[in-house]
C-alpha positions in Angstrom: -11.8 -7.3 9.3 -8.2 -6.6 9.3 -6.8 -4.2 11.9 -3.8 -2.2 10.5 -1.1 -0.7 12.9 -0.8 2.6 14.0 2.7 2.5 11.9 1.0 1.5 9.0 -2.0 4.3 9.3 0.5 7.1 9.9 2.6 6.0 6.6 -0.8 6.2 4.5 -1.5 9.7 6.1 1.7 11.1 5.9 2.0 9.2 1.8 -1.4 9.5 0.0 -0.7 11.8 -2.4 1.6 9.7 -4.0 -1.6 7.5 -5.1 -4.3 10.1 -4.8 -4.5 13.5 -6.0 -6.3 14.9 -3.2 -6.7 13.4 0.6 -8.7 10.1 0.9 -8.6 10.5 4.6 -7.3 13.1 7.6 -7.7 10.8 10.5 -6.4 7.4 11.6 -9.7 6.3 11.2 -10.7 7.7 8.2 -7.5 5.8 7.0 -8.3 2.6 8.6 -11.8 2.7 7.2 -10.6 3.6 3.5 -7.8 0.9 3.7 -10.6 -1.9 5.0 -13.1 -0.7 2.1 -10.5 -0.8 -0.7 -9.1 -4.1 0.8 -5.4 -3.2 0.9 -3.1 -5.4 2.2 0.1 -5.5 4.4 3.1 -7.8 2.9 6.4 -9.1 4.0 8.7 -8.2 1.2 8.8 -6.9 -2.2 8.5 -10.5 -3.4 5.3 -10.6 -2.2 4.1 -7.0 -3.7 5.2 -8.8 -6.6 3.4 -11.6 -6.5 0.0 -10.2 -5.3 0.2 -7.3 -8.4 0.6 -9.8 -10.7 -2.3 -12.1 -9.4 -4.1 -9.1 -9.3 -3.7 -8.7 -13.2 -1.0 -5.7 -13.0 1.5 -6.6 -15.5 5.0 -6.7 -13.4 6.6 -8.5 -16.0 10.3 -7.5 -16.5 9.9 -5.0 -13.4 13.0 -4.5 -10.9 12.1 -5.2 -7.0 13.6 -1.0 -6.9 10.5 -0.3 -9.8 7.7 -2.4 -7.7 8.9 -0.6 -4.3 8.7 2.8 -6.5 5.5 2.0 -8.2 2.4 4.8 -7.0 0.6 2.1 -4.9 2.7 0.3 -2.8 4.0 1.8 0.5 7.3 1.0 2.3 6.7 0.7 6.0 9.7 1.6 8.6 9.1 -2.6 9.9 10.1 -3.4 6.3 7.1 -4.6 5.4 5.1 -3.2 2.1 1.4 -1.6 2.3 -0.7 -2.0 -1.4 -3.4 0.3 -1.7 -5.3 -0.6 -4.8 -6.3 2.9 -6.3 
């Protein structure tokens, strides 16, 4: 079970509703658990996001690294690294 960082739980809770229409969670854990069920993942660089969304059948195609970093489920972190939530 992958542990995400306190960093990383705050950034979903402060940045749902740019996925969600209404609150998926209200606590670090209710964040923590949401994240684990949906299997979201923590990545390096926008590279990466890249990769994943397009092995993950989103079509990235033709997509600027500014579009992926922009796009509804993928979450900058203040480390630089990228959260994706699949929603």
């Amino acid at each position: 079970m992958e542990r995400f960082s306190e960093e990383c739980l705050e950034v979903f809770l402060r940045e749902q509703s740019q996925l969600f229409d209404e609150p998926v969670a209200e606590t670090p854990e209710e964040a923590e658990a949401f994240l684990e069920d949906c299997m979201a993942v923590v990545l390096d660089s926008l590279e990466e996001v890249r990769d994943y969304l397009d092995e993950y059948g989103a079509d990235v195609d033709g997509m600027t690294l500014g579009e992926i970093e922009d796009a509804s489920e993928v979450f900058a972190l203040p480390g630089g690294q990228y959260l994706v939530v699949e929603g």
